[in-house]
mmCIF file of the N, C-alpha and C atoms, coordinates in Angstrom:
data_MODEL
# 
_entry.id   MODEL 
# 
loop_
_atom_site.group_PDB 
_atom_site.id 
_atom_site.type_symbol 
_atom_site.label_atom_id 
_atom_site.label_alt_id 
_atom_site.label_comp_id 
_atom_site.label_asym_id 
_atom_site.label_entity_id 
_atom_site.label_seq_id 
_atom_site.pdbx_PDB_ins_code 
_atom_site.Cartn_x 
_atom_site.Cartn_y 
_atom_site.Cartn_z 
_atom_site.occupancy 
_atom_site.B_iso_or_equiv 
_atom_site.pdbx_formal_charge 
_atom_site.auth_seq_id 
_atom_site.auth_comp_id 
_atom_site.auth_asym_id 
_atom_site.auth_atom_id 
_atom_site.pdbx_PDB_model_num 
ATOM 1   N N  . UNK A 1 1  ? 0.822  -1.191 0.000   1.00 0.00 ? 1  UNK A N  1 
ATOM 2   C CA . UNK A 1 1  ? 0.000  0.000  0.000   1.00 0.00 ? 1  UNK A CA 1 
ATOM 3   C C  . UNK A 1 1  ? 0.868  1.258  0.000   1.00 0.00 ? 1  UNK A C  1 
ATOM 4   N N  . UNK A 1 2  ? 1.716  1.437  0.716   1.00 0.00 ? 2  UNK A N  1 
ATOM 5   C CA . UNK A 1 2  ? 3.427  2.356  0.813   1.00 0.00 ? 2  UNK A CA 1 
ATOM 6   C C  . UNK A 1 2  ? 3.589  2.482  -0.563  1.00 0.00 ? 2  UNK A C  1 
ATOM 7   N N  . UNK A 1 3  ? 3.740  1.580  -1.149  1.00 0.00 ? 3  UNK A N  1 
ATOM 8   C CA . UNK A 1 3  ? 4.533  1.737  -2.659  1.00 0.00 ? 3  UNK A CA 1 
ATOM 9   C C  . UNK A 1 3  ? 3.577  2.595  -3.439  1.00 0.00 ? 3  UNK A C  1 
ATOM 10  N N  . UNK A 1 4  ? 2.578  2.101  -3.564  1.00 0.00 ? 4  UNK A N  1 
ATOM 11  C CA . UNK A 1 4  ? 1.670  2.840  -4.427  1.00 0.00 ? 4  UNK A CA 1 
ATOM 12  C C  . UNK A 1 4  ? 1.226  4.447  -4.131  1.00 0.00 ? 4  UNK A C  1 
ATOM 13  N N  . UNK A 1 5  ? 0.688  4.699  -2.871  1.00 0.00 ? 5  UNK A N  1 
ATOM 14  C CA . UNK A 1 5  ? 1.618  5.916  -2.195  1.00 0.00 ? 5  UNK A CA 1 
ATOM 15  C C  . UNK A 1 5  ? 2.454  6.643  -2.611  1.00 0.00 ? 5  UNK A C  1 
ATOM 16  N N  . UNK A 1 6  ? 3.394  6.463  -2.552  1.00 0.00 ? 6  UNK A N  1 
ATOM 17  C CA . UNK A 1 6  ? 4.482  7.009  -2.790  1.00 0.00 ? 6  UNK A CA 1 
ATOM 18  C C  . UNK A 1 6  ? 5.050  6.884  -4.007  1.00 0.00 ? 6  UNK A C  1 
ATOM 19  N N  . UNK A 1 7  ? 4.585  6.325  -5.122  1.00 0.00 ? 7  UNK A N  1 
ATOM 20  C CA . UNK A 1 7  ? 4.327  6.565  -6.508  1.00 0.00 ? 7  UNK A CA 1 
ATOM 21  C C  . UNK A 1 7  ? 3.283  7.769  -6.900  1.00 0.00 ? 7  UNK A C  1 
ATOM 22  N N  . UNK A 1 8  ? 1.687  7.451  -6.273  1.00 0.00 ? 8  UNK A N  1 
ATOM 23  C CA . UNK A 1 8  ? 1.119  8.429  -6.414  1.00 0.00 ? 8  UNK A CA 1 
ATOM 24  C C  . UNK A 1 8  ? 2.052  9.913  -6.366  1.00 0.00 ? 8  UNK A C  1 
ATOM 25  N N  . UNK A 1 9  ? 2.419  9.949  -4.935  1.00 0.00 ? 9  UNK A N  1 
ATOM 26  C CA . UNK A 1 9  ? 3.126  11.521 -4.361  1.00 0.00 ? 9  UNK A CA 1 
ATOM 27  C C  . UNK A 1 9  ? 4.190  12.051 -5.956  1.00 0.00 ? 9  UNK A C  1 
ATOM 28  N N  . UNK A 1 10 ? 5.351  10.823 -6.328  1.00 0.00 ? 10 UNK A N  1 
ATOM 29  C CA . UNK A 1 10 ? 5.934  11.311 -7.354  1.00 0.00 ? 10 UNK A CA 1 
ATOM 30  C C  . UNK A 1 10 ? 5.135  12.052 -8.671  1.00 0.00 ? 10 UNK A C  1 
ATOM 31  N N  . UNK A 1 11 ? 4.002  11.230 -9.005  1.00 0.00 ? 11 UNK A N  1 
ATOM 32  C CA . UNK A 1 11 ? 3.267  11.568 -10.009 1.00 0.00 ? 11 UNK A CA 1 
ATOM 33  C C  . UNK A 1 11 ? 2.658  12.807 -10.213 1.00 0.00 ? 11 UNK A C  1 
ATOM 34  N N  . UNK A 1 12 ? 2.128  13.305 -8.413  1.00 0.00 ? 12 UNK A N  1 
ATOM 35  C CA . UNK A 1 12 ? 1.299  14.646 -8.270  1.00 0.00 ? 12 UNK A CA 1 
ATOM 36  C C  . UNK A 1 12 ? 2.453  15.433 -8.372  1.00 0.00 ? 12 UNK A C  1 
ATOM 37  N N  . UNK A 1 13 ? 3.449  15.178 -7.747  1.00 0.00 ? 13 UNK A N  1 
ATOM 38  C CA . UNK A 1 13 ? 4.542  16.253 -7.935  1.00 0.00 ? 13 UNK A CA 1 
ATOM 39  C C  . UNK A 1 13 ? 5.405  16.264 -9.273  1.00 0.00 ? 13 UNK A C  1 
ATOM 40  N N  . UNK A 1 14 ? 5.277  15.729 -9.905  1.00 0.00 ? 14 UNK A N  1 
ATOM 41  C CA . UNK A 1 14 ? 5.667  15.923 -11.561 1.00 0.00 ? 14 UNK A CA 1 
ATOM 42  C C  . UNK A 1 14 ? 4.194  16.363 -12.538 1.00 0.00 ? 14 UNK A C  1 
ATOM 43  N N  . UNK A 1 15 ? 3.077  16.454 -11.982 1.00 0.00 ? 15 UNK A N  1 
ATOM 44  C CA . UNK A 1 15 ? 1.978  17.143 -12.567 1.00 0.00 ? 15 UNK A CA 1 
ATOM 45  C C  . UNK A 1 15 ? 2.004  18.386 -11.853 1.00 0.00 ? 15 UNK A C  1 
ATOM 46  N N  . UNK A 1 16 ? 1.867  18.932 -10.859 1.00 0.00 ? 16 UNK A N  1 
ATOM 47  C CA . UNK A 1 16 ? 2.525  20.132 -10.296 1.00 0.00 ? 16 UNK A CA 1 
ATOM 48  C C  . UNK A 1 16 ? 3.747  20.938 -10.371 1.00 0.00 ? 16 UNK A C  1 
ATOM 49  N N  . UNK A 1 17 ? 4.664  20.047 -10.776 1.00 0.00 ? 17 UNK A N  1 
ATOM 50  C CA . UNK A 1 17 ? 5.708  20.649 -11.425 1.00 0.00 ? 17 UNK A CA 1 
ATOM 51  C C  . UNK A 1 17 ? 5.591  21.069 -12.742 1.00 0.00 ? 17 UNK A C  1 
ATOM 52  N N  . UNK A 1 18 ? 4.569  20.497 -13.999 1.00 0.00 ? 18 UNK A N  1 
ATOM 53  C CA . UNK A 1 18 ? 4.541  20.625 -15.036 1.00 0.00 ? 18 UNK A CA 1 
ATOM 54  C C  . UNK A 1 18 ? 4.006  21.895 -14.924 1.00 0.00 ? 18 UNK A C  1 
ATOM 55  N N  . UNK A 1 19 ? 2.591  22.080 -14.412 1.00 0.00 ? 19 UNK A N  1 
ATOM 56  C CA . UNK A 1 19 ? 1.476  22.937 -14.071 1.00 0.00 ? 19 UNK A CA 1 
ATOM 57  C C  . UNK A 1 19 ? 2.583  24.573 -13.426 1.00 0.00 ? 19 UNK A C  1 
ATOM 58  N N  . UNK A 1 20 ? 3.566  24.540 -12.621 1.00 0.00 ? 20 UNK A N  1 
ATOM 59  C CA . UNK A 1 20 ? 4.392  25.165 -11.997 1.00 0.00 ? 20 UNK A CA 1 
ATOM 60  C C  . UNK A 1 20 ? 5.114  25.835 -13.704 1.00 0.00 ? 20 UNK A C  1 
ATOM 61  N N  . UNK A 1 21 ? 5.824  25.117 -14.233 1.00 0.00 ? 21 UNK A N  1 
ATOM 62  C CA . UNK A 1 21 ? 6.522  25.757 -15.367 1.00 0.00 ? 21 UNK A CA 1 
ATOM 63  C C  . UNK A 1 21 ? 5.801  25.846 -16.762 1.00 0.00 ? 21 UNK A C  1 
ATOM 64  N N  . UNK A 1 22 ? 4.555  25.602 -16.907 1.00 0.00 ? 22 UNK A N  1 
ATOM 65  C CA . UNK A 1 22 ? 3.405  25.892 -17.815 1.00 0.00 ? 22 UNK A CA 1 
ATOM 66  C C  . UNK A 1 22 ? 3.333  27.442 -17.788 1.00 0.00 ? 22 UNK A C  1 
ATOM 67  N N  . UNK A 1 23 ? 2.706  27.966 -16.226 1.00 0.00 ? 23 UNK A N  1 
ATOM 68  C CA . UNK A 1 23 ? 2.368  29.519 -15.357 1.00 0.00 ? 23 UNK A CA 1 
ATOM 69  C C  . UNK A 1 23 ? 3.472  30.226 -15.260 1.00 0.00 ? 23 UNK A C  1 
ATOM 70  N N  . UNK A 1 24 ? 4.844  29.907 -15.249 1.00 0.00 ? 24 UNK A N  1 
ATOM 71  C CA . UNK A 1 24 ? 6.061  30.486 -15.550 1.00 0.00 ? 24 UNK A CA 1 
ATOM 72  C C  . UNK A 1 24 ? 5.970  30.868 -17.010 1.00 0.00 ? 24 UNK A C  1 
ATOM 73  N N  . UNK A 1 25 ? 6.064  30.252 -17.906 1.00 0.00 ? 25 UNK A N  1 
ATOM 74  C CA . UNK A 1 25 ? 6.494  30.540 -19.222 1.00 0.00 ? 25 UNK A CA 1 
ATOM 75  C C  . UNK A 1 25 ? 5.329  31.347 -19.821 1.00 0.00 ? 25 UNK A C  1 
ATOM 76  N N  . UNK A 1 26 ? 3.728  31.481 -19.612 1.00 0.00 ? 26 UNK A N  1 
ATOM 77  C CA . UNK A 1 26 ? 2.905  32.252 -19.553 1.00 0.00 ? 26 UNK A CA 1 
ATOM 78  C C  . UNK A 1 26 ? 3.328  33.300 -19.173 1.00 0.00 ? 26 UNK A C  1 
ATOM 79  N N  . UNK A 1 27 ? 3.392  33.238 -18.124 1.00 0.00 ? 27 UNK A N  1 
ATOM 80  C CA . UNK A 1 27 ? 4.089  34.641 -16.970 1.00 0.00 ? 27 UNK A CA 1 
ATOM 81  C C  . UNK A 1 27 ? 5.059  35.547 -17.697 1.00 0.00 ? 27 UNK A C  1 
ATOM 82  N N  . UNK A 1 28 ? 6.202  35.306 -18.182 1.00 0.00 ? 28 UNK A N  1 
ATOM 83  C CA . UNK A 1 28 ? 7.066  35.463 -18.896 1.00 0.00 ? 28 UNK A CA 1 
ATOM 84  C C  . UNK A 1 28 ? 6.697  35.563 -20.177 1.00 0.00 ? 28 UNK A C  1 
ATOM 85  N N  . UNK A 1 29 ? 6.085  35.228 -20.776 1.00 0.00 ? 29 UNK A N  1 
ATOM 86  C CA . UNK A 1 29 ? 5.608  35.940 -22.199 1.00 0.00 ? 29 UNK A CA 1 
ATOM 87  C C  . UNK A 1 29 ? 4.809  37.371 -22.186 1.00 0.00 ? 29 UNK A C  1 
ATOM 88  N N  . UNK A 1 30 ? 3.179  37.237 -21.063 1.00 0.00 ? 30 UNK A N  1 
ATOM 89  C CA . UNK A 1 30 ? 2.864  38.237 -20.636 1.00 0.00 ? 30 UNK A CA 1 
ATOM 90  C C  . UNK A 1 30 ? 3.855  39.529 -20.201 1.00 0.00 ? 30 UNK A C  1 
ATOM 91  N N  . UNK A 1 31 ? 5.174  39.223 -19.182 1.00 0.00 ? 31 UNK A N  1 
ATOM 92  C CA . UNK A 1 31 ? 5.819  40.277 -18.910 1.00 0.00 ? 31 UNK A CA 1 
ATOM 93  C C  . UNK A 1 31 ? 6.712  40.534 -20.018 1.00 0.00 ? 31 UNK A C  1 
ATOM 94  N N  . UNK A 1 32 ? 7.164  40.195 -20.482 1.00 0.00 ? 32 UNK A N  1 
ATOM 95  C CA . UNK A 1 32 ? 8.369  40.360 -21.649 1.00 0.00 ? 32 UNK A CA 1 
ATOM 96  C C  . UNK A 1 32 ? 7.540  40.992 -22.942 1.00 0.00 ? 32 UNK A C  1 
ATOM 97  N N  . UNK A 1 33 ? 6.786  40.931 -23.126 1.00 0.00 ? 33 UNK A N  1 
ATOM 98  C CA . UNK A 1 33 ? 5.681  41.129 -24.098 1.00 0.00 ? 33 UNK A CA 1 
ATOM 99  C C  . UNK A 1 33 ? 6.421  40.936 -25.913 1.00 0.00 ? 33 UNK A C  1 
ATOM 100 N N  . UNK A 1 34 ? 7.055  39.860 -25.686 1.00 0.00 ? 34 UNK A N  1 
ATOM 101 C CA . UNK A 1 34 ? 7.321  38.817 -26.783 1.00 0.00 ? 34 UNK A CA 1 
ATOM 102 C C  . UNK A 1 34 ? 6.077  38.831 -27.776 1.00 0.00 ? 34 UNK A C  1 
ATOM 103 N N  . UNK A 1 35 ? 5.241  38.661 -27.725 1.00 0.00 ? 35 UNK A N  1 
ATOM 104 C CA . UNK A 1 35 ? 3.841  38.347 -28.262 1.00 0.00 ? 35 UNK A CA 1 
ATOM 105 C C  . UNK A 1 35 ? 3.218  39.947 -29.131 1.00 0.00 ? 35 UNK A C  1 
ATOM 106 N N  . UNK A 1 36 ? 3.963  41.169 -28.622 1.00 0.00 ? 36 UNK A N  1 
ATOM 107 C CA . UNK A 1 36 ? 3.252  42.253 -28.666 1.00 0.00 ? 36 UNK A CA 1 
ATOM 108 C C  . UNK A 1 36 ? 3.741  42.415 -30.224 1.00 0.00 ? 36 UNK A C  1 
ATOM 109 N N  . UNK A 1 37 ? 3.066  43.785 -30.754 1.00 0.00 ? 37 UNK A N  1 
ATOM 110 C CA . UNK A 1 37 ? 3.306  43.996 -32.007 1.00 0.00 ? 37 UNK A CA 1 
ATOM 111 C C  . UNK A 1 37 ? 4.423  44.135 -32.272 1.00 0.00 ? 37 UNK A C  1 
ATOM 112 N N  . UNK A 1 38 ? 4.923  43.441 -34.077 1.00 0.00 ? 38 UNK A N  1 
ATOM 113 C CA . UNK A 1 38 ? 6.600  43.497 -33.900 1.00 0.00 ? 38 UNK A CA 1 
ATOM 114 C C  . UNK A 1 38 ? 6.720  44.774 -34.468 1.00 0.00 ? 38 UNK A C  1 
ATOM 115 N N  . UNK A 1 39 ? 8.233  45.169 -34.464 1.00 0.00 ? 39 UNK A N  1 
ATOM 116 C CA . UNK A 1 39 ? 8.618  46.706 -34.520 1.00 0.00 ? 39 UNK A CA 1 
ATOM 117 C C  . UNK A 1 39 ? 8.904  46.942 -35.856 1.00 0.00 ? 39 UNK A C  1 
ATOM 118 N N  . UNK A 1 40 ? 8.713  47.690 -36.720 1.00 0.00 ? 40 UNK A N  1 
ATOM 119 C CA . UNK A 1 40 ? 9.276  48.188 -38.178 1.00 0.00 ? 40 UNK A CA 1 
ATOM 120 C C  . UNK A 1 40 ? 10.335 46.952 -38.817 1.00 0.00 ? 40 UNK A C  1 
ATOM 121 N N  . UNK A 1 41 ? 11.257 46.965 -38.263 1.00 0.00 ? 41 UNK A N  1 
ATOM 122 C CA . UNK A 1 41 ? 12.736 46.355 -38.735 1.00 0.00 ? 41 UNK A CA 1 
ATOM 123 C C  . UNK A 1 41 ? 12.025 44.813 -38.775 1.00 0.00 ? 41 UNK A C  1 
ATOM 124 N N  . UNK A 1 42 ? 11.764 44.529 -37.454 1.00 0.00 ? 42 UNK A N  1 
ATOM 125 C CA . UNK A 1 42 ? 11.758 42.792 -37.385 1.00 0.00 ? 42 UNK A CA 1 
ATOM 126 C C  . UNK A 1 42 ? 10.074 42.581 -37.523 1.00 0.00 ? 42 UNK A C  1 
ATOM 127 N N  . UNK A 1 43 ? 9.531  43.269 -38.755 1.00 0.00 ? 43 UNK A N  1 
ATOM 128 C CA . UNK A 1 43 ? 8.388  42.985 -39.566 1.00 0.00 ? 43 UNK A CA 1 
ATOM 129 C C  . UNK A 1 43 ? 8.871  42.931 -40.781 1.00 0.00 ? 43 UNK A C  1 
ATOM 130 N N  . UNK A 1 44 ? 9.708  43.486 -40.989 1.00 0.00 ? 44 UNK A N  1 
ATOM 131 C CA . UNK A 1 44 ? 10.829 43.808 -42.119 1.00 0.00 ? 44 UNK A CA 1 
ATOM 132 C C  . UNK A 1 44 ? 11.723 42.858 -42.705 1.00 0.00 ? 44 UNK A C  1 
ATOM 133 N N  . UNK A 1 45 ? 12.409 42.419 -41.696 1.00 0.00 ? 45 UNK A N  1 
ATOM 134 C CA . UNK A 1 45 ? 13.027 40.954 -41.573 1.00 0.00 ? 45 UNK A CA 1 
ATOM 135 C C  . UNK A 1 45 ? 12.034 40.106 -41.501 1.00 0.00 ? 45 UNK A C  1 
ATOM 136 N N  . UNK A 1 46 ? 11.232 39.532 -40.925 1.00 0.00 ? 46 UNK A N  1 
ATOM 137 C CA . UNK A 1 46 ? 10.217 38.118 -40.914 1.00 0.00 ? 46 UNK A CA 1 
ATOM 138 C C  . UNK A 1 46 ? 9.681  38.189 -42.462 1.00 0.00 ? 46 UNK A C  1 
ATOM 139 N N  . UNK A 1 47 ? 9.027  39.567 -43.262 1.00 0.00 ? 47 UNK A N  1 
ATOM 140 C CA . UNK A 1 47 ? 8.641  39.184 -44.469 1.00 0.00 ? 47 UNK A CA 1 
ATOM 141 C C  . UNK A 1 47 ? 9.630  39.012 -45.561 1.00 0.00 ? 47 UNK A C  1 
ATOM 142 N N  . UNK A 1 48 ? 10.907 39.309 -45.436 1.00 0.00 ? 48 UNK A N  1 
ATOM 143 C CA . UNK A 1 48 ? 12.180 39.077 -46.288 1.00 0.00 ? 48 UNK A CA 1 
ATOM 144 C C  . UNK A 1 48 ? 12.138 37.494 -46.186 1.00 0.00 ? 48 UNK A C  1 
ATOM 145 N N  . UNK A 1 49 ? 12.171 36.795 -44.778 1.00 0.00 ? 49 UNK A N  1 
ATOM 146 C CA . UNK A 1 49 ? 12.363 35.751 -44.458 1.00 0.00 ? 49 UNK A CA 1 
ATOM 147 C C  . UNK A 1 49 ? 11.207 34.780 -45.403 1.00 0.00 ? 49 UNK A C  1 
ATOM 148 N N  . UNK A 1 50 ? 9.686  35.155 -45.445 1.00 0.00 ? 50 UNK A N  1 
ATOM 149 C CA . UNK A 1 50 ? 8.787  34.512 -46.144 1.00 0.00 ? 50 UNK A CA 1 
ATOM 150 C C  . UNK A 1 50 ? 8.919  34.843 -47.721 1.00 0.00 ? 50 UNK A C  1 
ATOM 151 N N  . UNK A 1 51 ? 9.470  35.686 -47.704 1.00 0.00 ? 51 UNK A N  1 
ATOM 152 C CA . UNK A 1 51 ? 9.941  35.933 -49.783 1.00 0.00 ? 51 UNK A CA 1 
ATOM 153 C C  . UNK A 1 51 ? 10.670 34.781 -49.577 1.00 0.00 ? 51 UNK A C  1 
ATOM 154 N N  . UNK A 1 52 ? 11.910 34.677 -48.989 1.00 0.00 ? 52 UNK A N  1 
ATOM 155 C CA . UNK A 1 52 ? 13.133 33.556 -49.400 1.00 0.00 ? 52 UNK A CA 1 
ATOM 156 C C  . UNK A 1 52 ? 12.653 32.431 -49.609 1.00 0.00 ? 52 UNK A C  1 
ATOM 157 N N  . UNK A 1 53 ? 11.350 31.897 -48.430 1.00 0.00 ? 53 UNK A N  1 
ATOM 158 C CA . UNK A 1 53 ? 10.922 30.781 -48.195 1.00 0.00 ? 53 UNK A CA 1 
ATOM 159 C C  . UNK A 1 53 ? 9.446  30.184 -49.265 1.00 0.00 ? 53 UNK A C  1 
ATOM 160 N N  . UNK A 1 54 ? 8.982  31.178 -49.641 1.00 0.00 ? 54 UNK A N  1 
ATOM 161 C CA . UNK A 1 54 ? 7.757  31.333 -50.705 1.00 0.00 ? 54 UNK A CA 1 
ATOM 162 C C  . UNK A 1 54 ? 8.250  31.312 -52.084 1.00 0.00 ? 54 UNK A C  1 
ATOM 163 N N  . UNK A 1 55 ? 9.112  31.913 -52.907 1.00 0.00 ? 55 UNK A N  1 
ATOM 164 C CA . UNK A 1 55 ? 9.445  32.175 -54.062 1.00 0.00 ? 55 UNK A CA 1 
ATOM 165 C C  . UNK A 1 55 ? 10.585 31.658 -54.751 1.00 0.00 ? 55 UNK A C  1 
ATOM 166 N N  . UNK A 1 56 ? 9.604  31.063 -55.523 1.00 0.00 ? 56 UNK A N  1 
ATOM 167 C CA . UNK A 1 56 ? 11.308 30.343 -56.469 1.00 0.00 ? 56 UNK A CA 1 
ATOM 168 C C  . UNK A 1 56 ? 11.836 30.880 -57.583 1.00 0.00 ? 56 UNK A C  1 
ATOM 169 N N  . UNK A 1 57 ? 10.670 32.050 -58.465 1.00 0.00 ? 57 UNK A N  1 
ATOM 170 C CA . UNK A 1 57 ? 11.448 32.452 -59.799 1.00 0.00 ? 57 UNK A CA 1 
ATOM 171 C C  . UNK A 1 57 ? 11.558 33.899 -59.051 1.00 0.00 ? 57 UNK A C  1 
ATOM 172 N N  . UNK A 1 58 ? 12.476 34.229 -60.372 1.00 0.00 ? 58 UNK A N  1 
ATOM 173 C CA . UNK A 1 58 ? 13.449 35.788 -59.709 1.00 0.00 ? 58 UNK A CA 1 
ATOM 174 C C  . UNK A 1 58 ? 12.211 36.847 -59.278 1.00 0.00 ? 58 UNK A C  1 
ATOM 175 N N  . UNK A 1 59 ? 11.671 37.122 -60.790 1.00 0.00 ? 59 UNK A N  1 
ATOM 176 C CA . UNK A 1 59 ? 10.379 38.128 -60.096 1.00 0.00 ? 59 UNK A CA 1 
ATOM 177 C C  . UNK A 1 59 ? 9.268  37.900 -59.708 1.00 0.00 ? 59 UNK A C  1 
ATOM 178 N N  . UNK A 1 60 ? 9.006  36.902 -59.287 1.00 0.00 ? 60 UNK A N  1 
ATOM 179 C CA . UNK A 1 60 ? 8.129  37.215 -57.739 1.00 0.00 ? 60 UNK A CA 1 
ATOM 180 C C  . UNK A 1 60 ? 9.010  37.282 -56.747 1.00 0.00 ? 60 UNK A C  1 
ATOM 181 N N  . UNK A 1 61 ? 9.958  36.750 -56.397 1.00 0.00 ? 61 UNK A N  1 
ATOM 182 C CA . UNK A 1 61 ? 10.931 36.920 -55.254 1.00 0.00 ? 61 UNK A CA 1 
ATOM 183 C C  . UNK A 1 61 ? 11.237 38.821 -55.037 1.00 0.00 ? 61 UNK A C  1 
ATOM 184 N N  . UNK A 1 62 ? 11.531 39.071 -56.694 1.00 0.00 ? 62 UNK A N  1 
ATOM 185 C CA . UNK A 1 62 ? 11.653 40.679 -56.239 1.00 0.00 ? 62 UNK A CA 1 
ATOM 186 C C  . UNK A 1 62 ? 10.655 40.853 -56.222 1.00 0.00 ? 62 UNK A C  1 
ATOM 187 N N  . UNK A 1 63 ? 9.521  40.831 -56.544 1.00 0.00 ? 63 UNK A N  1 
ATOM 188 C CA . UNK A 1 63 ? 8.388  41.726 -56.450 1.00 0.00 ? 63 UNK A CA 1 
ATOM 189 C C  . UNK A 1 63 ? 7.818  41.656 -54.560 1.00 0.00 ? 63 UNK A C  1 
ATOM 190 N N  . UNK A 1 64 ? 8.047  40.606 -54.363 1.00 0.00 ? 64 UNK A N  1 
ATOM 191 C CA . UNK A 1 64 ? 7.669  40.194 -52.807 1.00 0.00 ? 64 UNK A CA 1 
ATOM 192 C C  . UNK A 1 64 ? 8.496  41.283 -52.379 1.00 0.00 ? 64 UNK A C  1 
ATOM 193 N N  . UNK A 1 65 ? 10.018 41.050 -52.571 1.00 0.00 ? 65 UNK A N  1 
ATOM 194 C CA . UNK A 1 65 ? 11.449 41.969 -51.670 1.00 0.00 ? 65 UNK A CA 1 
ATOM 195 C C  . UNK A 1 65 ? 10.687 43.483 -51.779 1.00 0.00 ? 65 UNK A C  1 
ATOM 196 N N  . UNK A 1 66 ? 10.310 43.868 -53.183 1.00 0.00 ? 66 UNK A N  1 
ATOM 197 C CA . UNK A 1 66 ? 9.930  45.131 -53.102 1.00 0.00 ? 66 UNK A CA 1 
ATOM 198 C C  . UNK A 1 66 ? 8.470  45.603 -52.091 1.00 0.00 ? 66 UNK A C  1 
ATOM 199 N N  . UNK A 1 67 ? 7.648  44.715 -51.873 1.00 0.00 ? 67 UNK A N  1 
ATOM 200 C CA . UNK A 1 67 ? 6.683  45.039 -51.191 1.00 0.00 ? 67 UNK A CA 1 
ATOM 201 C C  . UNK A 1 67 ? 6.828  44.800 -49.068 1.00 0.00 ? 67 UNK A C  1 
ATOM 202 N N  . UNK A 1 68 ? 7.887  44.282 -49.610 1.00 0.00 ? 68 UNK A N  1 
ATOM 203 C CA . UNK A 1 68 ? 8.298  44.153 -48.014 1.00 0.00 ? 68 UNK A CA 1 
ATOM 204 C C  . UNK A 1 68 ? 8.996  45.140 -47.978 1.00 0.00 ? 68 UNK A C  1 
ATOM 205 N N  . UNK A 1 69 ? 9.623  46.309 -48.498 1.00 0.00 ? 69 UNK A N  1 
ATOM 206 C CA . UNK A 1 69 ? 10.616 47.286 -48.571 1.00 0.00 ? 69 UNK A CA 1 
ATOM 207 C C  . UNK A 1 69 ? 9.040  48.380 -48.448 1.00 0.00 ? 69 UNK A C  1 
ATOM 208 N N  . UNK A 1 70 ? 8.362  48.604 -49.276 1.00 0.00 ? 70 UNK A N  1 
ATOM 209 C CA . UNK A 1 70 ? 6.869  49.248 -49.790 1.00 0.00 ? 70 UNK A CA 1 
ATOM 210 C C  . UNK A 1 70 ? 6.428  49.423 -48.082 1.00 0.00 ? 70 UNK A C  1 
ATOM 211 N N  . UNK A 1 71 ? 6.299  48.048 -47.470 1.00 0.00 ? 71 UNK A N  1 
ATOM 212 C CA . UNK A 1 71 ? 5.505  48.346 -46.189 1.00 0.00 ? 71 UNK A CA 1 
ATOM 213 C C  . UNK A 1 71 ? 6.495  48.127 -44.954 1.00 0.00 ? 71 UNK A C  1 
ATOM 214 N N  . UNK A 1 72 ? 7.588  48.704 -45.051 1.00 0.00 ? 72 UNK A N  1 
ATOM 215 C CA . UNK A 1 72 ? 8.368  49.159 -44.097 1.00 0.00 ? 72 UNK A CA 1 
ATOM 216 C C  . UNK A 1 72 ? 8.376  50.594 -44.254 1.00 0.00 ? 72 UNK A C  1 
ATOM 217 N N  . UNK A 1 73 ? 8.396  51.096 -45.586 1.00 0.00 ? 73 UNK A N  1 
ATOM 218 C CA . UNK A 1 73 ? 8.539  52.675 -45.541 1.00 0.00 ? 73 UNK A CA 1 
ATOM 219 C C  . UNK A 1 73 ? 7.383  53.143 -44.989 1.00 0.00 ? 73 UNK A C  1 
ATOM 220 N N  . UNK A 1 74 ? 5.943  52.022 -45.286 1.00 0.00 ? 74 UNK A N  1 
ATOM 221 C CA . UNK A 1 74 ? 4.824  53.046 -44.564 1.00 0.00 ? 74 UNK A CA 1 
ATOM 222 C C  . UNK A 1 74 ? 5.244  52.746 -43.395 1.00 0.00 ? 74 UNK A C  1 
ATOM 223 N N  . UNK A 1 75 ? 5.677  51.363 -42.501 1.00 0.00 ? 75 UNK A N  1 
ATOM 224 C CA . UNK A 1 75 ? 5.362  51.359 -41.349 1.00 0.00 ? 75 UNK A CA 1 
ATOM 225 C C  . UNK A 1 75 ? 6.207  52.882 -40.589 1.00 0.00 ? 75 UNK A C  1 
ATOM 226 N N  . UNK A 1 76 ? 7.497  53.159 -41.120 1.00 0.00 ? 76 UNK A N  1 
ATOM 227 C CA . UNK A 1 76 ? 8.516  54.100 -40.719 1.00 0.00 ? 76 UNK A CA 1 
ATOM 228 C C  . UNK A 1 76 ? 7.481  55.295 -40.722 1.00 0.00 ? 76 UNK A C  1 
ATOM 229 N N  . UNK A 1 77 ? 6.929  55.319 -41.722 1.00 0.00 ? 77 UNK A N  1 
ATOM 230 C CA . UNK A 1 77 ? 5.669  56.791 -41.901 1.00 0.00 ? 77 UNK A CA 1 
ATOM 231 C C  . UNK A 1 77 ? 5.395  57.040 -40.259 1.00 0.00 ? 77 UNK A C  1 
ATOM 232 N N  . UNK A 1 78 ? 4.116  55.453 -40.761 1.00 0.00 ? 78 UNK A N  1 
ATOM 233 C CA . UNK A 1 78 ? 3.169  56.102 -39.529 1.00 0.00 ? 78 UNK A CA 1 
ATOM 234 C C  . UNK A 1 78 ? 3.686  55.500 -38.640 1.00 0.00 ? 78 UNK A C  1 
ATOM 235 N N  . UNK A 1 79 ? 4.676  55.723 -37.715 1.00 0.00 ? 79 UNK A N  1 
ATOM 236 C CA . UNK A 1 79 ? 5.459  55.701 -36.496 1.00 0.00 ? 79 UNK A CA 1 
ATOM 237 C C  . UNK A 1 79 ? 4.888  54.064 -35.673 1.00 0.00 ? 79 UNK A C  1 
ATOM 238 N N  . UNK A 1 80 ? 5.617  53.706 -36.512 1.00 0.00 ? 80 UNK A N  1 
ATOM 239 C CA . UNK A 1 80 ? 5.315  51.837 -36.276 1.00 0.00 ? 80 UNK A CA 1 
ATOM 240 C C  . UNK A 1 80 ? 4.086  51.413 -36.557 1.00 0.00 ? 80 UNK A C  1 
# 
């Protein structure tokens, strides 16, 4: 009866531990605000990143590069 016990206890405390660093890493996204809107540049960079990854002939690749260039200058406009 001990054994099983004390299996249980490990089990709750590795589901409480999970539950423990689940509310951490929440926590930490909320404060860091990782999640929040990205800034001019690294909206800038992520859609360069989806041209490279989307386009295989030359002009759509530039035409993408140019519209990711297009909506960085507005974002620079209107102040992010």
């Amino acid at each position: 009866m001990r054994g099983s016990q004390r299996g249980l206890s490990s089990l709750g405390l590795l589901v409480v531990l999970a539950l423990a660093i689940a509310a951490g890493y929440y926590a930490y996204k909320a404060v860091s605000g990782e999640d929040a809107t990205l800034s001019c540049g690294s909206a800038f960079t992520a859609c360069m990143q989806k041209c490279r990854r989307t386009t295989t002939e030359a002009p759509a690749a530039q035409a993408c590069q140019e519209a990711c260039q297009r909506d960085q200058a507005a974002c620079e406009r209107g102040g992010k």
